[in-house]
Structure formats: C-alpha cells, structure tokens
C-alpha positions in Angstrom: 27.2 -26.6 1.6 28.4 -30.3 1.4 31.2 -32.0 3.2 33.9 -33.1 1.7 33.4 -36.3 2.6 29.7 -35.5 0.6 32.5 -35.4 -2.5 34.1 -38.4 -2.0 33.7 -41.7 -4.4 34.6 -44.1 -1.5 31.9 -43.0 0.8 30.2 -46.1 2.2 26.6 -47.0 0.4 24.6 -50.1 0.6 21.1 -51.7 1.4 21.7 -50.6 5.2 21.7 -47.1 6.7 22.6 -48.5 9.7 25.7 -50.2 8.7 29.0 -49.6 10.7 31.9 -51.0 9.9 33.2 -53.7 12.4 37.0 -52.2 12.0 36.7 -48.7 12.1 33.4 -48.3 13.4 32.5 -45.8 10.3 29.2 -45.4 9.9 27.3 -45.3 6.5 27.7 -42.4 4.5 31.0 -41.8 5.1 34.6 -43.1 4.2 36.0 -45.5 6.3 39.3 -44.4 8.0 42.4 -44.7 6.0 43.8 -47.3 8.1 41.1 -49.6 7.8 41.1 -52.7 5.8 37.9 -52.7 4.3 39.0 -48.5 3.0 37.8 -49.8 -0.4 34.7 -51.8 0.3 32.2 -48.8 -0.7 29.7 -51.3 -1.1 29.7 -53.6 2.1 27.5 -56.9 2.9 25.6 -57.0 6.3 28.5 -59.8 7.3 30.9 -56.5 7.4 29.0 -54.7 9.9 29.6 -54.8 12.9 26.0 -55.7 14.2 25.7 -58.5 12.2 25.7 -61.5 14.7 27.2 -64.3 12.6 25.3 -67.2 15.3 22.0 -65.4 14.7 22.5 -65.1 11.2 20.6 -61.7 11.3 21.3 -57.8 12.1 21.2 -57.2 16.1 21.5 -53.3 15.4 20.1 -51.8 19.3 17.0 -49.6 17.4 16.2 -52.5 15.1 16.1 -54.3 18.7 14.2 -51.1 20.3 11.3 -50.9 16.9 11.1 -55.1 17.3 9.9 -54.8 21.4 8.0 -51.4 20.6 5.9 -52.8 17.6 5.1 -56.1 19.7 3.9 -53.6 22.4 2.0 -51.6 20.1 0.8 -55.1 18.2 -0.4 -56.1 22.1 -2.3 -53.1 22.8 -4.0 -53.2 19.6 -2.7 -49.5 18.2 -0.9 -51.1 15.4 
C-alpha cells in the first residue's frame, strides 16, 4: 500500500536521490514540511541541497565522499 505522501503532487523529484533540503532537511521523495520555504520547489537544483558546498562548487554528500575513497582503494589494489 502507498503512503500518502506516495500521493502527493509536491513530493520532491529531481536529478539527485540524495538531495535534502537545506531548510527542512526533507529528503527526496517526500514533501517538504509545510513551514518551509522552498514547500513548492518539487523540482530543486543541487544549489538547494544542503550538501551542496557552494566554495567547492560540487556535492559533498558523506557516501558520495565514502564511494570516492572506496573506489580509489579499490582503483589502488587493482580490483576495479
């Protein structure tokens, strides 16, 4: 059976399932709270996560971090 927030047209969606929104911390897939500001931005740019580092111009999500040092490990030992 589906949530309702399944049902919902202003569930978050985007290029990023690991998007969370740097006001309310919702994560993608599911409506942002309803005292956010960004309640209406179903469709959100990596500059509205909150893991996008605006100085490093680039996503510094932890397990994008974690996959970059496990695949140079990998890439070192030759099992890649």
């Amino acid at each position: 059976m589906r949530k309702d927030s399944d049902l919902s047209d202003n569930i978050i969606r985007g290029n990023c399932s690991l998007f969370v929104c740097e006001i309310c911390r919702t994560k993608y897939g599911w409506e942002h709270q309803k005292w956010c500001e960004y309640y209406s931005l179903t469709l959100p740019s990596c500059k509205d996560c909150r893991y996008f580092s605006e100085n490093e111009g680039e996503c510094i999500h932890p397990t994008k971090k974690l996959r970059k040092e496990t695949l140079a490990y990998e890439e070192a030992q030759g099992s890649v």
